[in-house]
Backbone of each chain as ProteinMPNN parsed JSONL, in Angstrom:
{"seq_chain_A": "XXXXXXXXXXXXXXXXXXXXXXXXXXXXXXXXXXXXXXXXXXXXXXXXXXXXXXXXXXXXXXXXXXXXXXXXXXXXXXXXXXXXXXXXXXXXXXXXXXXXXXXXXXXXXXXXXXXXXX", "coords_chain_A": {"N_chain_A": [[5.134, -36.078, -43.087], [7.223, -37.252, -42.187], [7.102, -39.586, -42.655], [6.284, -39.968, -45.478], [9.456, -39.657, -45.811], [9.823, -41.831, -45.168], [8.501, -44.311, -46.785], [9.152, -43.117, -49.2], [12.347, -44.009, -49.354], [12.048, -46.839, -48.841], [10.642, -47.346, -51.073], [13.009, -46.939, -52.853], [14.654, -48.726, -51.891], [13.413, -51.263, -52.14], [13.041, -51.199, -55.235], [15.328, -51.519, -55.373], [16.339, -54.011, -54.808], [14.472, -55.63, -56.343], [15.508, -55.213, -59.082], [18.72, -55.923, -58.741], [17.071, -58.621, -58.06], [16.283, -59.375, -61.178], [18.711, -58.971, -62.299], [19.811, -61.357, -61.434], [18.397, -63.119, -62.198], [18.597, -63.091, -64.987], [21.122, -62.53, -66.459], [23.961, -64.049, -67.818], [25.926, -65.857, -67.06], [27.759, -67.052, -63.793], [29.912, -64.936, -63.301], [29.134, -62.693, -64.16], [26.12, -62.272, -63.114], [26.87, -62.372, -60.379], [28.194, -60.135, -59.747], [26.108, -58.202, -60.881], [23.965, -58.617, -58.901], [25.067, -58.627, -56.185], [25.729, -55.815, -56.365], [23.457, -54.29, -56.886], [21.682, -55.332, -54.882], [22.458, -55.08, -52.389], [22.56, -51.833, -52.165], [20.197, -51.545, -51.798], [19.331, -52.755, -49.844], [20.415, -51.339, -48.245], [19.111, -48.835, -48.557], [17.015, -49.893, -47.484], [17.49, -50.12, -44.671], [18.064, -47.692, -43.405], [16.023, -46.477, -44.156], [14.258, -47.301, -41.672], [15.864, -46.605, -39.587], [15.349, -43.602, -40.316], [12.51, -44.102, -39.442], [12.401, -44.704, -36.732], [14.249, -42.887, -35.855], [17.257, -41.941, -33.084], [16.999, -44.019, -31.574], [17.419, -46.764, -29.592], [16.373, -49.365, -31.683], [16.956, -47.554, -33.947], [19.653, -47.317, -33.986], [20.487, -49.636, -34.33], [19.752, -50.07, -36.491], [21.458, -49.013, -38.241], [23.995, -49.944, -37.393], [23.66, -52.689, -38.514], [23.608, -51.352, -41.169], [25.983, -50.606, -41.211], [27.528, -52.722, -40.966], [26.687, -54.871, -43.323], [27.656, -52.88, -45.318], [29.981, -54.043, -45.146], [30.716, -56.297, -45.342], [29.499, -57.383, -46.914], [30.618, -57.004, -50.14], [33.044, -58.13, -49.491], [32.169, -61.159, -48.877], [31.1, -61.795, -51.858], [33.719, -61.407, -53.27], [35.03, -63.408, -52.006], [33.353, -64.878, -52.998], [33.348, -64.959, -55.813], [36.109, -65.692, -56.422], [36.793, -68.166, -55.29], [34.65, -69.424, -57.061], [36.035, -69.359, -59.748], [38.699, -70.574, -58.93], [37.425, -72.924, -58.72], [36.759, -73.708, -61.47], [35.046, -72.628, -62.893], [33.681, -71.829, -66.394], [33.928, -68.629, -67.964], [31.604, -66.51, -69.605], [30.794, -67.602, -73.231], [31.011, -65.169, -74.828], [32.465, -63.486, -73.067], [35.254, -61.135, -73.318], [37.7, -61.165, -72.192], [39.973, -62.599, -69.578], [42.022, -61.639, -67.202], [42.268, -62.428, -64.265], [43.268, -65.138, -64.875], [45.064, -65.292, -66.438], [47.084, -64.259, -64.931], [47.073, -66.103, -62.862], [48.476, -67.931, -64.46], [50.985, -66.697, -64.837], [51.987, -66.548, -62.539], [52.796, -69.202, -61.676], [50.943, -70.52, -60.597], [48.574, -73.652, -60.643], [46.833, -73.513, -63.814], [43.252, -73.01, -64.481], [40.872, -75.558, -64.617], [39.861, -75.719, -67.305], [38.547, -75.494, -70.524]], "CA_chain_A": [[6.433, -35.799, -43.708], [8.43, -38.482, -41.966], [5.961, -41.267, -43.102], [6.347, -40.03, -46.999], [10.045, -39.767, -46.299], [10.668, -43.704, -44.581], [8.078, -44.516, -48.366], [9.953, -42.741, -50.413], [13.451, -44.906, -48.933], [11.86, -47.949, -48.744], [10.823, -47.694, -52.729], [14.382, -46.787, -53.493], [15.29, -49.912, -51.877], [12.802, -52.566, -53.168], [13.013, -51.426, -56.511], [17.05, -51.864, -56.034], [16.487, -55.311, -54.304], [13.807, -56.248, -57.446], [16.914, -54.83, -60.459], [19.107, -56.965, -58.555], [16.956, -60.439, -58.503], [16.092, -59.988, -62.237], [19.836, -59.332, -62.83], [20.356, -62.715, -60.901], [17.79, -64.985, -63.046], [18.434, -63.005, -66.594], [22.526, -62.435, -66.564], [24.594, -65.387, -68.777], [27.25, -66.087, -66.302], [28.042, -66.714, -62.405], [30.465, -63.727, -62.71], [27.78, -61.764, -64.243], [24.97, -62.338, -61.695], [27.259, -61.755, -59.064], [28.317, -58.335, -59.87], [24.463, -57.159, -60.67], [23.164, -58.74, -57.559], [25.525, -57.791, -55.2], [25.866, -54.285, -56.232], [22.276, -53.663, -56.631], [20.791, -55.565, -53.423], [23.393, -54.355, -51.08], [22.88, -50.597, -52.13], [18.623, -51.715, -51.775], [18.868, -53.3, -48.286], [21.069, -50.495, -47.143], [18.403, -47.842, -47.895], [15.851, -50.198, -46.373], [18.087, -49.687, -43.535], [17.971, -45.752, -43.827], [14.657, -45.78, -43.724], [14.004, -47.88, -40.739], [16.468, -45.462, -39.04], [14.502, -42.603, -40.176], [11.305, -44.201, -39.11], [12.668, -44.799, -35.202], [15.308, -42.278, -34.856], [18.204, -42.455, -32.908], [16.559, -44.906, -30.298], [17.947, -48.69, -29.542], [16.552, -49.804, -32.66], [17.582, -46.733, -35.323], [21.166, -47.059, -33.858], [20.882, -51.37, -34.422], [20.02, -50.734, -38.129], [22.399, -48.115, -38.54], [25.213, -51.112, -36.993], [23.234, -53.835, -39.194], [23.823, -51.226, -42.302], [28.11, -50.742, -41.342], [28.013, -54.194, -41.576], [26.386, -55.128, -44.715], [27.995, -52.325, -46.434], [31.275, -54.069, -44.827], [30.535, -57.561, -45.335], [28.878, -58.008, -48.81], [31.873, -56.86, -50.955], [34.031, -59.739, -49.316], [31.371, -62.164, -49.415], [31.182, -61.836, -53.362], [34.669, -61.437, -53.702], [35.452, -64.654, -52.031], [32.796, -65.742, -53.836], [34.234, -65.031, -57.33], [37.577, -66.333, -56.232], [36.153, -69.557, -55.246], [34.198, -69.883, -58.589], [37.305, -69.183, -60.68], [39.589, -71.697, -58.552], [36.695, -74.565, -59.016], [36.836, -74.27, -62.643], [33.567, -72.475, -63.655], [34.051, -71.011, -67.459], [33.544, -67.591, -68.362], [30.731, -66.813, -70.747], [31.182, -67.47, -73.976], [31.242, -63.918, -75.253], [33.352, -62.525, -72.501], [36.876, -61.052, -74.184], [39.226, -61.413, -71.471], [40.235, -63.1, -68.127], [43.189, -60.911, -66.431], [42.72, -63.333, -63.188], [43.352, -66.613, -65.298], [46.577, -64.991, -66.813], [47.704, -63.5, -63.683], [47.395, -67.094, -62.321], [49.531, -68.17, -65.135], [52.152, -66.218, -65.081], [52.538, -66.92, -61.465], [53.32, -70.431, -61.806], [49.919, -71.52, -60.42], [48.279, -74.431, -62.371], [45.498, -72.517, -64.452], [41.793, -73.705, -63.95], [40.642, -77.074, -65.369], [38.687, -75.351, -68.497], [38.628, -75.895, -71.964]], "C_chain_A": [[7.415, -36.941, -43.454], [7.831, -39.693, -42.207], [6.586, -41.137, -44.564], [8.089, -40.188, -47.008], [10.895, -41.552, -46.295], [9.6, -44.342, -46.068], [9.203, -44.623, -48.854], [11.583, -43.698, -50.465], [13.116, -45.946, -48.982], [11.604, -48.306, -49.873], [12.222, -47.714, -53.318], [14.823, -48.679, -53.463], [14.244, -51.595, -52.56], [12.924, -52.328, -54.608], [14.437, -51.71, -56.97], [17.048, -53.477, -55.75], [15.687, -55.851, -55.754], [14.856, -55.85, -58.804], [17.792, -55.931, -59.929], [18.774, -58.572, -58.58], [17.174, -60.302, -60.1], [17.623, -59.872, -62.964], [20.224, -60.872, -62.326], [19.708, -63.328, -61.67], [17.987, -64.198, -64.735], [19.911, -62.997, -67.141], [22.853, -63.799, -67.115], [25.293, -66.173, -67.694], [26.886, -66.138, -64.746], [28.379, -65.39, -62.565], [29.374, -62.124, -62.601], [26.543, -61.149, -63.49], [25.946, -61.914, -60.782], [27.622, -60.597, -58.781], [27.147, -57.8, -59.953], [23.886, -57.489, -59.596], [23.558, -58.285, -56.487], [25.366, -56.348, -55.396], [24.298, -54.007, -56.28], [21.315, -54.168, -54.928], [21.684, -54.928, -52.364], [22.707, -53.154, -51.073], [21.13, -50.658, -51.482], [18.28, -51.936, -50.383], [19.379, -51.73, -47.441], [20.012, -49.228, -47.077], [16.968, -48.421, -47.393], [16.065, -50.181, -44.991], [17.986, -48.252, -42.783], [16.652, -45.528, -43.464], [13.684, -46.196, -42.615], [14.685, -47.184, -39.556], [15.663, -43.791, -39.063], [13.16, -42.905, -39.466], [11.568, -44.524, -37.853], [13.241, -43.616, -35.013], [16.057, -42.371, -34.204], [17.806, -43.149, -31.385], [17.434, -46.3, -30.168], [17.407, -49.159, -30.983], [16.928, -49.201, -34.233], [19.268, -47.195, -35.144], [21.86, -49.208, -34.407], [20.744, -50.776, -35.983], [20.783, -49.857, -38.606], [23.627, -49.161, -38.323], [24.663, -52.1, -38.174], [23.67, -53.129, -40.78], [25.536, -51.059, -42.244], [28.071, -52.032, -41.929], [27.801, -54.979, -42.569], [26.93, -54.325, -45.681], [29.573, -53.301, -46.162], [31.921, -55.343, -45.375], [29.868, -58.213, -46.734], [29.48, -58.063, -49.77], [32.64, -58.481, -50.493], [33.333, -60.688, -49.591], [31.077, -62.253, -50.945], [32.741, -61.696, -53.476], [35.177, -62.477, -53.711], [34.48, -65.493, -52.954], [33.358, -66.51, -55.306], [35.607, -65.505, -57.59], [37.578, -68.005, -56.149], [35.493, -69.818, -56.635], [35.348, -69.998, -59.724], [38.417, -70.249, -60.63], [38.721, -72.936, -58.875], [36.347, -74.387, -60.123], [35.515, -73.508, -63.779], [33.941, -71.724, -64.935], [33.295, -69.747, -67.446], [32.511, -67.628, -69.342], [31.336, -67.212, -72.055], [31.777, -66.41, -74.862], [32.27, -63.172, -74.25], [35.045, -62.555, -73.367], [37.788, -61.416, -73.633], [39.235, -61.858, -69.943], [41.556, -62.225, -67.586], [43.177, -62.067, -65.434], [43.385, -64.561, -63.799], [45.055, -66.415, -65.541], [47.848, -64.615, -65.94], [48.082, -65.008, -62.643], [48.684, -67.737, -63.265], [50.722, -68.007, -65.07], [52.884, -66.658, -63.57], [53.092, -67.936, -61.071], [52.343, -71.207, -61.299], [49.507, -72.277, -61.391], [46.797, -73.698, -62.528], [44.218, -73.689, -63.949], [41.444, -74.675, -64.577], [39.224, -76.416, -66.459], [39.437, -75.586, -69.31], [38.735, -77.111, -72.486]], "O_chain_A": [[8.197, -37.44, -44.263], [8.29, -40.77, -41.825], [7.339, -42.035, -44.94], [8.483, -40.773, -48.017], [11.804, -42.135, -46.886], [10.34, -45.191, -46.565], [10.008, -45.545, -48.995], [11.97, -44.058, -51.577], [14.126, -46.574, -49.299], [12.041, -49.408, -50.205], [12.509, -48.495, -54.226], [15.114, -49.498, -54.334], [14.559, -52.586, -53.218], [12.912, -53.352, -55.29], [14.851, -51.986, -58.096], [17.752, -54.183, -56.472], [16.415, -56.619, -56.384], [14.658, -56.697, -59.674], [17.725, -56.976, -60.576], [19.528, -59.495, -58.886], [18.109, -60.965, -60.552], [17.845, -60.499, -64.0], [21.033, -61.487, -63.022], [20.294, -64.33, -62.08], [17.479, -64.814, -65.672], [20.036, -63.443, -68.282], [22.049, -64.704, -66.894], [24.987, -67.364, -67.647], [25.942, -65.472, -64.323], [27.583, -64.534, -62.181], [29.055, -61.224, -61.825], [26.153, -59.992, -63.337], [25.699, -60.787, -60.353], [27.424, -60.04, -57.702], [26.92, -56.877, -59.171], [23.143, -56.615, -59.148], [22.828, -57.631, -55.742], [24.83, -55.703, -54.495], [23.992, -53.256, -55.354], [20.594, -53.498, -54.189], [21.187, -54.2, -51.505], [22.059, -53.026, -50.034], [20.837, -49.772, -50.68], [17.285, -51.5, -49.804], [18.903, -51.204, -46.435], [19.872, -48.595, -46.03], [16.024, -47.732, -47.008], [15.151, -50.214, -44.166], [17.831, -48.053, -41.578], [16.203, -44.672, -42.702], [12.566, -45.695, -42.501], [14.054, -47.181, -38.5], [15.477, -43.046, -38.101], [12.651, -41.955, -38.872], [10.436, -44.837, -37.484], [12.872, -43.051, -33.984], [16.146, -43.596, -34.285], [18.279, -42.797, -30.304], [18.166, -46.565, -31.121], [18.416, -49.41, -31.643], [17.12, -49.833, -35.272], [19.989, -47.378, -36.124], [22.945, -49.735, -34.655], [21.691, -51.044, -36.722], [20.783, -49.963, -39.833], [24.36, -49.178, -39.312], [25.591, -52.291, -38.96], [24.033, -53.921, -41.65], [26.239, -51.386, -43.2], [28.452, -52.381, -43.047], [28.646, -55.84, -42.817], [26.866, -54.711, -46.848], [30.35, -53.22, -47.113], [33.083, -55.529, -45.735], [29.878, -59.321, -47.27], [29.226, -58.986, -50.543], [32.685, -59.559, -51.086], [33.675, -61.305, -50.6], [30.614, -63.385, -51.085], [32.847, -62.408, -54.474], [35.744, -62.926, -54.707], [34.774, -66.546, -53.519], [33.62, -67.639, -55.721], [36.132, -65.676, -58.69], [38.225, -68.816, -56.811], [36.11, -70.64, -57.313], [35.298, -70.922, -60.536], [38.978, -70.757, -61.601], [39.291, -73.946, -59.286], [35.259, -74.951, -60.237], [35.211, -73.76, -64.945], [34.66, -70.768, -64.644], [32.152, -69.712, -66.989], [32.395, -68.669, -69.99], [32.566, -67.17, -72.029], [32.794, -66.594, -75.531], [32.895, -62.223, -74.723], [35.716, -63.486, -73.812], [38.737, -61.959, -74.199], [38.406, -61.359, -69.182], [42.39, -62.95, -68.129], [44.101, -62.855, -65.639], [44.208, -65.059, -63.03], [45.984, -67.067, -65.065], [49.061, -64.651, -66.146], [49.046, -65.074, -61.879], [49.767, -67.986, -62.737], [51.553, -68.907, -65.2], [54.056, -67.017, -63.464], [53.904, -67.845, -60.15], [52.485, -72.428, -61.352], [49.72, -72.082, -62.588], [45.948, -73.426, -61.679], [44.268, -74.748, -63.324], [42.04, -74.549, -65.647], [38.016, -76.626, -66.351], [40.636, -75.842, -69.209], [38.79, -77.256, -73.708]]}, "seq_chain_B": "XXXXXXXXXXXXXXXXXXXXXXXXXXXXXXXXXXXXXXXXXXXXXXXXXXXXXXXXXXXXXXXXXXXXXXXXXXXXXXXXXXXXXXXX", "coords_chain_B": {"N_chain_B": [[-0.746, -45.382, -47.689], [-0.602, -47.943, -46.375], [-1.326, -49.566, -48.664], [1.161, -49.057, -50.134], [3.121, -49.899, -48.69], [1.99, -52.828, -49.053], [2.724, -53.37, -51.5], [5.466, -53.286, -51.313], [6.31, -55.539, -49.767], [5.296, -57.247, -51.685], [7.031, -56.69, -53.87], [9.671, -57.308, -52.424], [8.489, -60.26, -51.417], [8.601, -61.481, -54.417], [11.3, -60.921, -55.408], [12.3, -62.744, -53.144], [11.374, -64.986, -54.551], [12.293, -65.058, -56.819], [15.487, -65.453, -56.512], [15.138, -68.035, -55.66], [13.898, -69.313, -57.511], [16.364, -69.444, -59.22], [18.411, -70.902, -57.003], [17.212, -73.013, -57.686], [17.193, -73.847, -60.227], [19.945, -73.112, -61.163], [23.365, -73.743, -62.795], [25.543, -74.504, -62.071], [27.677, -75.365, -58.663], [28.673, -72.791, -57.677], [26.373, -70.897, -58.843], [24.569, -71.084, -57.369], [25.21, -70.744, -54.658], [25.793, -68.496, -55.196], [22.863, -67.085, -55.304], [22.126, -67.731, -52.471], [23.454, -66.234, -50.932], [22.005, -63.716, -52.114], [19.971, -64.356, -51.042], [20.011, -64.103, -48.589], [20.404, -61.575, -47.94], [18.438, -60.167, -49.092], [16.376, -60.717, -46.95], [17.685, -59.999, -44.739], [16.472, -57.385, -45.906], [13.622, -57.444, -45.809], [12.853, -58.121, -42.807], [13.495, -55.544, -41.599], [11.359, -54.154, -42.877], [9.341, -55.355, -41.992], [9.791, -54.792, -39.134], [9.233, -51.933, -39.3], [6.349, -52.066, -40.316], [5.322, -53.265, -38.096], [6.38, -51.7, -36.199], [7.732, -53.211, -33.87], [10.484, -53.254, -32.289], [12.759, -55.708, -32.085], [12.632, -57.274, -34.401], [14.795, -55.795, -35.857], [17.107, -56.823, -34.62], [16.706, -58.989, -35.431], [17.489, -59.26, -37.768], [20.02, -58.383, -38.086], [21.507, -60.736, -37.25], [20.881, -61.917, -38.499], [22.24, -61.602, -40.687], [24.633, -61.991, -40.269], [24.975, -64.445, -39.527], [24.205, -65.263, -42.223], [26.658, -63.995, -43.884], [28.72, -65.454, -42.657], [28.162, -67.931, -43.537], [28.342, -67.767, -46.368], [31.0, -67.519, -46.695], [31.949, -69.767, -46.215], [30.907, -71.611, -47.8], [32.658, -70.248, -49.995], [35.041, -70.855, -49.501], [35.204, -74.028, -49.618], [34.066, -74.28, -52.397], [36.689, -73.253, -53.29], [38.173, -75.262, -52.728], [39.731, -76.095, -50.059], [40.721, -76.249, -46.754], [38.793, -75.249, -44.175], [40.84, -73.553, -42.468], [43.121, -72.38, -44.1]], "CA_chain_B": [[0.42, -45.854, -46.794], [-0.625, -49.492, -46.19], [-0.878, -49.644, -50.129], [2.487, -48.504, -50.298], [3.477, -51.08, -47.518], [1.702, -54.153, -49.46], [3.819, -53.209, -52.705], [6.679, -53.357, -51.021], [6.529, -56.826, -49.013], [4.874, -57.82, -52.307], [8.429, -57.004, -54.625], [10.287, -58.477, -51.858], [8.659, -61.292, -52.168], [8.794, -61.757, -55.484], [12.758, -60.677, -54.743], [13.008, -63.875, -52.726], [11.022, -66.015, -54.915], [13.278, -65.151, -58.052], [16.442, -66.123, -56.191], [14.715, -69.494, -55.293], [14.281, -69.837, -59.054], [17.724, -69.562, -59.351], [19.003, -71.604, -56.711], [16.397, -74.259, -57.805], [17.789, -73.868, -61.864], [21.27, -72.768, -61.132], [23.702, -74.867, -63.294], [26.308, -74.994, -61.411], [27.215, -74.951, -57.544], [28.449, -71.301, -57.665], [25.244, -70.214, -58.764], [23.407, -71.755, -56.33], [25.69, -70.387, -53.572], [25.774, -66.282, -55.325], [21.905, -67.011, -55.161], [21.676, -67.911, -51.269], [24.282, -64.692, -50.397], [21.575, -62.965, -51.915], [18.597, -64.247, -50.39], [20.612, -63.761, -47.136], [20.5, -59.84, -47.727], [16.965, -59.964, -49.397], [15.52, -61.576, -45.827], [17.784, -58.576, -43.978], [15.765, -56.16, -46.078], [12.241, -57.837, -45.539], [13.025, -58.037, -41.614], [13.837, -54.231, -41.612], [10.148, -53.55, -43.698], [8.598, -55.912, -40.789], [9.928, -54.093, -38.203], [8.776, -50.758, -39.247], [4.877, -51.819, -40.091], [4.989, -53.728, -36.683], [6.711, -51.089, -34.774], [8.362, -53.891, -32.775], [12.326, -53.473, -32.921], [13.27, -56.887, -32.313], [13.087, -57.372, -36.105], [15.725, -55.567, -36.279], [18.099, -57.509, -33.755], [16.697, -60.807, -36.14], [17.997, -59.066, -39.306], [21.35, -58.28, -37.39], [21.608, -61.747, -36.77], [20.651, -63.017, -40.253], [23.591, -61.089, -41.948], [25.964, -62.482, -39.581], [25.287, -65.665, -40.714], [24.86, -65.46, -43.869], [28.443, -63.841, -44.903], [29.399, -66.854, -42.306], [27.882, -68.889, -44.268], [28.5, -67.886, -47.291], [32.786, -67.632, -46.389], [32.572, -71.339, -45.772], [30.617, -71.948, -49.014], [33.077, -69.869, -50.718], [36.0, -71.943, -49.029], [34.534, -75.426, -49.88], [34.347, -74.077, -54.046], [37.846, -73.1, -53.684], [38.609, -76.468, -52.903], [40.414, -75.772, -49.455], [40.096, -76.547, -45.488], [38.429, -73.863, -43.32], [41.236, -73.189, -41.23], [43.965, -72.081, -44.237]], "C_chain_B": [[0.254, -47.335, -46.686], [-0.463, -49.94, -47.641], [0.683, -49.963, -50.051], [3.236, -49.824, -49.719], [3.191, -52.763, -48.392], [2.354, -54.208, -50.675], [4.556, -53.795, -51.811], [6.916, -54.654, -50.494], [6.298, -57.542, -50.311], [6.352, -58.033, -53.37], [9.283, -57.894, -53.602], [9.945, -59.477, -51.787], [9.203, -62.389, -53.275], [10.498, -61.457, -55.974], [12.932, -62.746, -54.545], [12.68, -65.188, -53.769], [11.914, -66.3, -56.101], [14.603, -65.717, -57.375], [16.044, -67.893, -55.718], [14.433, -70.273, -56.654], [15.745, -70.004, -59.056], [18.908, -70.85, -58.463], [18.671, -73.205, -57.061], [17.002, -74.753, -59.694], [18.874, -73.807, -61.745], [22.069, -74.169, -61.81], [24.855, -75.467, -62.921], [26.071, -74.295, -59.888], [27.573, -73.599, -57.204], [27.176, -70.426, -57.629], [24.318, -70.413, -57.72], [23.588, -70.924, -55.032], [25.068, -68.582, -53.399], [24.148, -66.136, -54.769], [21.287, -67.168, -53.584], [22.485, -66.642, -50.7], [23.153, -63.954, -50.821], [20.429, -62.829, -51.697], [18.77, -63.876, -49.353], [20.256, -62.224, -47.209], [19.146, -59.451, -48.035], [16.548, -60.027, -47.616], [16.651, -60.636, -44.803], [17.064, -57.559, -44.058], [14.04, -56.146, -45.634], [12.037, -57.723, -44.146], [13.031, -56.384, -41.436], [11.974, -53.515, -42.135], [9.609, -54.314, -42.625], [8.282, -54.89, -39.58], [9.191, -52.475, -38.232], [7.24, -50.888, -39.554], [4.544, -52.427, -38.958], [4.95, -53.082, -35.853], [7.169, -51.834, -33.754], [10.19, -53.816, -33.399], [13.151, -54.678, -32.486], [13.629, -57.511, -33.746], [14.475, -56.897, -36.815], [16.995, -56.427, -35.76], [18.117, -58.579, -35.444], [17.522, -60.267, -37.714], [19.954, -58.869, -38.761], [21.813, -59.835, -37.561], [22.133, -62.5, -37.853], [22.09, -62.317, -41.07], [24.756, -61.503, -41.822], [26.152, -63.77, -39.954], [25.224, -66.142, -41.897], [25.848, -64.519, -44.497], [29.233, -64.724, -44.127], [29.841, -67.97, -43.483], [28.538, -68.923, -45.705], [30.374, -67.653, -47.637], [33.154, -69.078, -46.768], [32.041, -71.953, -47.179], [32.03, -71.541, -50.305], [34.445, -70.925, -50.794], [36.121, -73.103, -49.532], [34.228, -75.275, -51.564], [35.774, -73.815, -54.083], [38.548, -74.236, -53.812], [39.899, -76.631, -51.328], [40.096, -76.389, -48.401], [39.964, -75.176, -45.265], [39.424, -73.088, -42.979], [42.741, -72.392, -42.495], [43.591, -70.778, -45.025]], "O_chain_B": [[1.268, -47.955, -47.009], [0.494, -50.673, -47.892], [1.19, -51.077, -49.917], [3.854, -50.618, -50.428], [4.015, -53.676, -48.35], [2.614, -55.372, -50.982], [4.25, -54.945, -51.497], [8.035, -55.023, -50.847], [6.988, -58.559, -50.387], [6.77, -59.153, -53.663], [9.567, -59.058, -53.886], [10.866, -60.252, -52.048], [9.815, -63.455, -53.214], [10.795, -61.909, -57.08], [13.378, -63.622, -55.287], [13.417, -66.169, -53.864], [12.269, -67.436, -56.414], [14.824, -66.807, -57.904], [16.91, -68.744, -55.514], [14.649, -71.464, -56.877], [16.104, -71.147, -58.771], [19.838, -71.47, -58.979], [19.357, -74.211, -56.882], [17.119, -75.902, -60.119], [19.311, -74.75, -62.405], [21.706, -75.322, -61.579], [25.227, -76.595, -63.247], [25.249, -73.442, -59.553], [26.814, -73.078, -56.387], [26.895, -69.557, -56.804], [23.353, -69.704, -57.435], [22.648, -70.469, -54.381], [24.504, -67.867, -52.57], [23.938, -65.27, -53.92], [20.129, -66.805, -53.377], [21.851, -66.038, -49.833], [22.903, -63.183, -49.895], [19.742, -61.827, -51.897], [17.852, -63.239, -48.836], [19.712, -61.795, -46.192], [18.621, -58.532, -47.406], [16.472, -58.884, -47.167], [16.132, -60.664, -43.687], [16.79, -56.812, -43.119], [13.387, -55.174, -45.256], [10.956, -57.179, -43.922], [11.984, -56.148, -40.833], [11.559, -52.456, -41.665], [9.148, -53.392, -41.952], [7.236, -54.384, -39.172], [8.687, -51.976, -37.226], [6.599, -49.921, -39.141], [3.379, -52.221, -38.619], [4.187, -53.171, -34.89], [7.109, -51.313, -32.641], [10.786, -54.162, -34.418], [14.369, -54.527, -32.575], [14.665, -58.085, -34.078], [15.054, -57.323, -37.814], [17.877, -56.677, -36.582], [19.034, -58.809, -36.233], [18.019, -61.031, -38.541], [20.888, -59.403, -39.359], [22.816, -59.884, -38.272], [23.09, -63.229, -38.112], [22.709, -62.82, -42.008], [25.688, -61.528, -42.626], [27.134, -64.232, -40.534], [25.836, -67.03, -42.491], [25.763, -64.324, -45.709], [30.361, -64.968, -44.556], [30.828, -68.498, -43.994], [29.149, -69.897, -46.143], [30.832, -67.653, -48.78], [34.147, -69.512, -47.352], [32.763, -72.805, -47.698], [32.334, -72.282, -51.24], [34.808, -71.585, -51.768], [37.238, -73.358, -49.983], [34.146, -76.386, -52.088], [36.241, -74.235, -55.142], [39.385, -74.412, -54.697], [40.923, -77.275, -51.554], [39.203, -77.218, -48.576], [40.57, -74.226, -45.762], [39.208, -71.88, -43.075], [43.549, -71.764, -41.81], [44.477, -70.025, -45.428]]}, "name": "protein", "num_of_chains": 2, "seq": "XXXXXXXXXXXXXXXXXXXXXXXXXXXXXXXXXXXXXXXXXXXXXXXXXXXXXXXXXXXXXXXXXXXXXXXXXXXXXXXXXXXXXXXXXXXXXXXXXXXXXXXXXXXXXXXXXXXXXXXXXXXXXXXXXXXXXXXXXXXXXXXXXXXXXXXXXXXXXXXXXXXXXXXXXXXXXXXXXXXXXXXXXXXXXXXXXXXXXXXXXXXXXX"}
């Protein structure tokens, strides 16, 4: 029972970690990839976390990947955020098809100088 | 169960190897970077699938480890596209 259920968690999460690469090599865009990869590998590692916890219990190493999953759920959001902030300030264009920038305009209006595109 | 087990190391693999496409194609240095943030978390999750067909929990410490530096890492990457010093 506790074998099929640390499986059954560990498919959840490779098949979220494998949705996330092929959003990383098939997506148009940086911004693009970075929203499907983060959100799908994060949510993938964390129940490979889950189920490495289920498969110890609350011993020295269930209670480390239980700390190793706070911190990846804590730490992966910012790390893509600065990411996308950094890509935006060094100039990278939006796809072609995307409709709208809110950050670009929002820099605008502020009196920053906009991004070196177009 | 070992089945089950050789899937699974086998998508992660193929996980890390697709982001290594990517950082190896990527057309700019953003991509290159989003693509090493998320080999960093891939190679947390593969450490974590170690640890449990080993049964040794040191794997887990090493995945602890690995996450710490790569959202280090990938701060200072982010920093260095913004066009900034570390320290503002």
């Amino acid at each position: 029972m506790n074998e099929i259920a640390v499986a059954v968690l560990f498919g959840i999460g490779a098949a979220f970690d494998l949705f996330g690469c092929i959003g990383l090599l098939r997506l148009p865009d940086v911004y693009n990839r970075l929203q499907a990869s983060t959100k799908c590998v994060t949510f993938g590692t964390i129940f490979v976390l889950l189920g490495v916890l289920v498969s110890f219990g609350f011993s020295t190493t269930g209670i480390q990947a239980l700390l190793c999953l706070l911190f990846i759920l804590i730490t992966s959001p910012t790390a893509a955020h600065a990411l996308a902030r950094g890509a935006h300030h060094s100039g990278v264009r939006l796809w072609k098809r995307s409709v709208i920038d809110r950050y670009r305009e929002d820099r605008e209006k502020g009196g920053e100088a906009p991004p070196a595109q177009e | 169960m070992e089945i089950a087990f050789t899937v699974f190391f086998s998508v992660l693999f193929l996980c890390c190897f697709l982001c290594l496409w990517r950082i190896a194609r990527g057309p700019t240095a953003p991509d290159r970077t989003v693509a090493i943030d998320i080999l960093g978390i891939v190679i947390v999750g593969f450490c974590a699938l170690l640890a449990v067909t080993t049964g040794r929990g040191f794997f887990v410490t090493i995945a602890i480890t690995w996450s710490l530096l790569s959202f280090i890492g990938t701060i200072a990457l982010a920093k260095y596209l913004e066009g900034r010093g570390f320290d503002e």
